[in-house]
N, C-alpha and C positions, 0 to 999 in steps of 0.2 A: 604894543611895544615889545611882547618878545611872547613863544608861544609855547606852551605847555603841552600840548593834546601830544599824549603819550600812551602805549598799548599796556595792556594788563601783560601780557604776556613778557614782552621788552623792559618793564618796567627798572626792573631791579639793576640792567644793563644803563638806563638815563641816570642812575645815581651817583655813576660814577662816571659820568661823563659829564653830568649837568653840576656839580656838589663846589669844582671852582668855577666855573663858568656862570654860575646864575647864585648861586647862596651867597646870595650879598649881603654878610653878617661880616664877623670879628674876623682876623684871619688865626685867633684860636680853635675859634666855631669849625670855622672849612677844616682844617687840620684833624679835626677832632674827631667832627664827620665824617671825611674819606675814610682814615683809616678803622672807622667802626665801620664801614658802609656795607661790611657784608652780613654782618649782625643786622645791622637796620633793613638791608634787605631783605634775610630770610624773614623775620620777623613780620614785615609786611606781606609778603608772601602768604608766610603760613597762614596770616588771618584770612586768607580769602581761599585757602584752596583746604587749609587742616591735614598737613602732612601724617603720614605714619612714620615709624620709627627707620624704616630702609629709606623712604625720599626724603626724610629729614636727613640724612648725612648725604644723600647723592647731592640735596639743593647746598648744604652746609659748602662742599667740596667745591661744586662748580664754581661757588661765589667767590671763595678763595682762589680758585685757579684765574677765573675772569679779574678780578682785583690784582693779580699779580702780573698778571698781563697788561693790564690798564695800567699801573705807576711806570712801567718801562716801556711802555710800547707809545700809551698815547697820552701823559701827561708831556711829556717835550714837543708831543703838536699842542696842545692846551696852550704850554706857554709861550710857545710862537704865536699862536691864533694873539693872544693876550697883549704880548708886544704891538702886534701891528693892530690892534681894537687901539691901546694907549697912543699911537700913533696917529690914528686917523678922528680920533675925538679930540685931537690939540686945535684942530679947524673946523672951521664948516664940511659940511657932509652932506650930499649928494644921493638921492635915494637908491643909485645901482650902486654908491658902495654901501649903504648900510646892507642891504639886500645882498653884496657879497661878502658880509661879514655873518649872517644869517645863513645862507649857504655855508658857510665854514664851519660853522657851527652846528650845523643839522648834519656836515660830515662828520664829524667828530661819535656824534650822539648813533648816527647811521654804523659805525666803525665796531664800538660795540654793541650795539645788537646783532649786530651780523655774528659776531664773537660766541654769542649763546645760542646759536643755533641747534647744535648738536649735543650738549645737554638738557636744553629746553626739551628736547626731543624724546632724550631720554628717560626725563621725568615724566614726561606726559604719557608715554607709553603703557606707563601704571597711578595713573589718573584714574579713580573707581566712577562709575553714575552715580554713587552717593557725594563727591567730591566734586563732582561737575553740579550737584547740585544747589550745593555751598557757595562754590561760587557765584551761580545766578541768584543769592538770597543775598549777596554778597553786593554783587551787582544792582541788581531793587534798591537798598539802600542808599547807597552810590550813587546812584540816578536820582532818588528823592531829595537828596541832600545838593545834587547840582539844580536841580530844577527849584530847587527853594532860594538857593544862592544868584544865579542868573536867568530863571524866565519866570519868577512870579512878582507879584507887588503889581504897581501901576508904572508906567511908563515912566514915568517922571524918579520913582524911586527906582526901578532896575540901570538908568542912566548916574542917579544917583550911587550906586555901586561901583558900576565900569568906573567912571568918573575918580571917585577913590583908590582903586585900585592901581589906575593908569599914575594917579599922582605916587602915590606911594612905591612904584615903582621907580620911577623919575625920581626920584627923592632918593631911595636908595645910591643911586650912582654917583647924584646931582648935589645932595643935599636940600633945602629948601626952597621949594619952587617961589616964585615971586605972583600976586594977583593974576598979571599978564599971561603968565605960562601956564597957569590954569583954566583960566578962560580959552586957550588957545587949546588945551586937551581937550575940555570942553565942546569947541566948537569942532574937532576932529571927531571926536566920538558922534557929534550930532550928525555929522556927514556920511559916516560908515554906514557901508551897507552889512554890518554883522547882522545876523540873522540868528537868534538862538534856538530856532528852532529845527533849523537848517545842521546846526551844529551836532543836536543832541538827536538825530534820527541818524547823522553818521555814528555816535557815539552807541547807539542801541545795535545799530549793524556791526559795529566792530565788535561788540561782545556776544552777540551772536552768534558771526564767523568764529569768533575764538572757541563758544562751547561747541562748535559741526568740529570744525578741527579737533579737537581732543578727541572730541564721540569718535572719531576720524581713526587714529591712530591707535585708540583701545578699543575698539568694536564688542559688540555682545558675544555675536559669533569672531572666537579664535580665529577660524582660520581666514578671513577676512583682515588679522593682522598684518597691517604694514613693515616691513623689516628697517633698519633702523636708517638705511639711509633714505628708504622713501619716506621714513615721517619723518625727514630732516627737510626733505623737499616739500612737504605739508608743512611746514614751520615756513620754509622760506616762502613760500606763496602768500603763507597767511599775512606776512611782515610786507611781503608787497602788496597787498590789497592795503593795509595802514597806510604805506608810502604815497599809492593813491587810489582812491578808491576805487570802486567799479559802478560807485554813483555819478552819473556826470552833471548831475546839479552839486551835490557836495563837492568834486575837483573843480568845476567854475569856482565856485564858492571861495574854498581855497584859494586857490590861484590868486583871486579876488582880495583876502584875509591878507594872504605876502605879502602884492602888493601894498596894501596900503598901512603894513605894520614898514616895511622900508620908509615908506614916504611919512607916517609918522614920526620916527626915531628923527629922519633927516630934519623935518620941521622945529620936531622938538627943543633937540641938540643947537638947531643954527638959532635959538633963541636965548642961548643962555648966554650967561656972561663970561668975563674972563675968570672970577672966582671958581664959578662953578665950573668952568670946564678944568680947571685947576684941580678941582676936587675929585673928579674925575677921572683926570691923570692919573693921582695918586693912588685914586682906590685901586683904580686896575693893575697899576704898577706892582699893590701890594697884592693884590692875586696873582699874578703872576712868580715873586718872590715864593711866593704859597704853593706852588706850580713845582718850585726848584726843589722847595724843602721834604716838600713829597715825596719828590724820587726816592729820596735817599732813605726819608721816615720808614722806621718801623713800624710794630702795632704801640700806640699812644692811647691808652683806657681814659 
């Protein structure tokens, strides 16, 4: 129904791009979030990389700088994107529009990461091998905890998960699914060709790629350092190998995953009733008001 897989690197950039678009909470929650959202970023950050005291204010800055960029630049496409989501969910749904509603969205999240490139760059430049190490200890974790959430238990209980998760997702937008529209996830998820494992050997290569890149741009030997525009262009490589990989069973794969998150959403959606799409209107309506109030918001503790 909507997809997550996001780069360690990029990360902190989806928080504010995803924080109206997908946190489907209160619209005190969204408000409240955005504008901490660079606190919350660094904060996740640090726990995986453990700044010193100079890349502690370089990350502080950037996030500040990309957050002020983001409420003027790309929350008035949010609330466009937002208007015309409220618009296309008053009816039936067709799975090349939900799938260009998903592309609209993937621009948006694409828009700023592109935006960090040249501070990403900067940081990472004084990224130590003791810091790269953190991370991949960081990462182990990370991977044990996804592999316990989605590829272990027995068939029947990992469908048992997806299965949950997809409703409560649907519920978020929808409010309460009815028996029917469960069984109807149900038999969608039975049909997909997800592959978890397919998933997490892209997820093990992307953070690979991320720790070659850093080793990349901080080398042992100095003078193998790259100057700052070429480790701008090692960032932007690295963000395109994310976009798609250079595995071509994980881009099938993908490709494959779109598709059938479009044709999900459309089945979904065309199953519900008038209440709920009712309900639906409105939330999104009120994301989008959420959208307005932004721009103008200050910092709100």
């Amino acid at each position: 129904m909507k997809s997550t897989i996001q780069s360690s690197l990029s990360r902190y950039s989806h928080i504010f791009a995803l924080v109206v678009l997908v946190c489907l909470q209160g619209c005190s929650t969204i408000k409240l979030g955005y504008n901490n959202a660079p606190s919350l970023a660094y904060w996740w950050l640090d726990d995986y990389v453990d700044f010193d005291a100079t890349q502690s204010k370089q990350v502080r800055d950037e996030l500040e700088r990309l957050h002020q960029w983001h409420r003027a630049t790309e929350l008035p496409k949010i609330e466009a994107l937002l208007q015309r989501a409220q618009i296309m969910v008053a009816s039936d749904v067709t799975p090349a529009q939900a799938c260009v509603m998903l592309a609209d969205t993937r621009a948006r999240i694409a828009a700023a990461t592109n935006q960090t490139v040249s501070g990403v760059a900067l940081v990472a430049a004084t990224i130590s091998p003791a810091q790269r190490q953190h991370i991949a200890r960081k990462f182990e974790k990370s991977n044990a905890t996804w592999q316990e959430d989605w590829n272990e238990g027995t068939v029947e209980e990992r469908q048992a998960k997806r299965l949950k998760a997809a409703v409560e997702n649907a519920e978020q937008l929808y409010d309460s699914l009815n028996e029917k529209q469960t069984a109807l996830l149900r038999e969608l998820d039975a049909a997909s060709g997800y592959d978890p494992n397919i998933s997490f050997k892209e997820r093990l290569r992307r953070q690979k790629d991320l720790l070659q890149t850093l080793a990349r741009i901080n080398p042992a030997n100095a003078a193998d350092k790259p100057d700052p525009a070429q480790a701008s262009i090692y960032i932007q490589e690295y963000l395109a190998r994310n976009a798609s990989s250079p595995d071509p069973v994980y881009r099938a794969f993908a490709e494959k995953m779109y598709a059938e998150s479009c044709n999900a959403f459309a089945i979904v959606h065309n199953s519900t009733t008038a209440k709920q799409r009712e309900r639906a209107i409105k939330r999104i309506a009120a994301y989008a008001r959420d959208a307005r109030d932004l721009m103008a918001l200050k910092d709100i503790k």
